[in-house]
C-alpha positions, 0 to 999 in steps of 0.5 A: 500500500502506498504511503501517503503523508505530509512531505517533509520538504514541501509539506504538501500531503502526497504519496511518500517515498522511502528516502534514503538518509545518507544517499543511495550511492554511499550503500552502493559502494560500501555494498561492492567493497566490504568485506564480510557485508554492511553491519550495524554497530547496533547488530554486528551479526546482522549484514544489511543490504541498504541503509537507513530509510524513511518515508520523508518526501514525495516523488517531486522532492525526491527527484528534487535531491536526485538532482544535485546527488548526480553530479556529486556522485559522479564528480566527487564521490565516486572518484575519491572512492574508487581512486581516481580523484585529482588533487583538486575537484572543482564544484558548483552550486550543486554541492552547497545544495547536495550538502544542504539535503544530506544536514536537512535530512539528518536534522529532520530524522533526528528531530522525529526519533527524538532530542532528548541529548540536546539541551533545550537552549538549542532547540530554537537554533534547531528550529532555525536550521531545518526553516533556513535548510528547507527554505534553501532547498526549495529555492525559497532563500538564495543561501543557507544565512549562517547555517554553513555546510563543512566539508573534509575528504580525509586522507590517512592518518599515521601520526598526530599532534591532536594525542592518542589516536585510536587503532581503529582510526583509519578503517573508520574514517575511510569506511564507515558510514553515519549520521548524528546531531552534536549539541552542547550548551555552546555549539550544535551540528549535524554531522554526516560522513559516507566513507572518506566525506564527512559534512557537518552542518552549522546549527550553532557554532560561534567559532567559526575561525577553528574551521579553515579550508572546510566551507562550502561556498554558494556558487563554486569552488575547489575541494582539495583532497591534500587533507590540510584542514583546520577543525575543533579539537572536539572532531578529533575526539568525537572521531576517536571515540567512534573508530573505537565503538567500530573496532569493537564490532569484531569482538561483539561478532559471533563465531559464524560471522566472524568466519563468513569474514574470514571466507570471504576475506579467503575467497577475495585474497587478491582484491582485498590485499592492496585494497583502501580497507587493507591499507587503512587496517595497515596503517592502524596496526602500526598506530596500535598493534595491539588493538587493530585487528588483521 
């Protein structure tokens, strides 16, 4: 039976799509190079074949977003994924809007599964967001006012001045795939990363001189893929903390998943050895051979 509701976007009552939170193309990819499958750090014995899906727009919305998530996939995603980006990537204002969906998505979930971690001082800025967000979308308003769109495409990361770093680190910086919302009394985002790209959403940040080299401009501008960012410490630590909860998925697998990993590592030898996920694992052994696993 189809799903008829109110779209999130336009607010109109009309059949509803399952929507993708984080698009379709992330899974596509982490679908074509895991190993062992896609697992949730919820339930790591579980291998899944999409990811998180909700009945959140209608047709015309979601063809809306198809739209910028085309050019993005084909002119950044893909090339950086699959090893064949320049140092430099040009972009449009594809990208600002591409951005702006990814952080809109992610707030207006947040906002149906609860905010319960956010601090009710930050619930107008949120509200402010998602308002200035759909309005950019919808071609309302010219530009998202202070509600920026950052971005970095990582790259590997073998020592730091930032302090103890995680024995996970790389593999979840290069791999995984997730959504938040990040609020204190001081500072709240939204924060999305698909493999190597992570966005973050500006809901309320008030230092915004800690950012260098991350901001989305509204027309065009260049992604450098040297790595050279500047970011709040609390990013380093936020990233740590969630390469460890990914390292710790091996040890929550069962006996039976642990060998369907190890057979499909097995059968996949020679496309594995040599692969983004083998070098990350071998740049996180040398960080922490004790911790990282094989």
């Amino acid at each position: 039976m189809p799903h008829v509701g109110e779209c999130a976007l336009c607010r109109e009552q009309r059949e509803l799509c399952c929507s993708h939170i984080l698009p379709k193309f992330v899974f596509r990819w982490k679908k074509k190079t895991a190993v062992g499958g896609i697992r949730q750090l919820s339930d790591p014995n579980r291998r899944i074949q999409d990811g998180w899906k909700e009945p959140l727009l209608c047709r015309e919305c979601e063809e809306r977003f198809q739209k910028v998530e085309t050019p993005f996939a084909e002119r950044v995603f893909v090339p950086v994924h699959y090893g064949t980006a320049p140092a430099i990537i040009p972009y449009e204002d594809w990208a600002l809007r591409f951005a702006v969906s990814v952080s809109w998505r992610v707030l207006v979930t947040s906002q149906r599964l609860g905010l319960g971690h956010v601090p009710a001082s930050q619930m107008a800025a949120i509200e402010k967001a998602e308002e200035a967000w759909r309005a950019f979308l919808l071609g309302h308003e010219p530009h998202p006012g202070p509600h920026e769109q950052h971005m970095l495409i990582v790259t590997m990361i073998d020592e730091s001045t930032m302090g103890k770093q995680s024995g996970h680190l790389n593999t979840y910086l290069y791999r995984a795939g997730q959504v938040d919302l990040l609020a204190n009394e001081h500072v709240a985002y939204t924060y999305a990363k698909m493999g190597r790209i992570h966005i973050v959403g500006f809901i309320d940040e008030r230092h915004r001189k800690k950012w260098k080299g991350t901001k989305i401009s509204l027309r065009r501008g260049r992604f450098d893929l040297s790595g050279r960012y500047g970011v709040p410490e609390w990013l380093w630590s936020y990233w740590n903390e969630k390469a460890e909860a990914v390292g710790n998925v091996h040890d929550q697998m069962s006996e039976r998943q642990r060998k369907v990993v190890r057979d499909t590592l097995k059968k996949n030898a020679v496309e594995f050895l040599g692969s983004e996920t083998w070098l990350a694992q071998q740049v996180d052994l040398g960080l922490d051979p004790d911790r990282a696993h094989n």
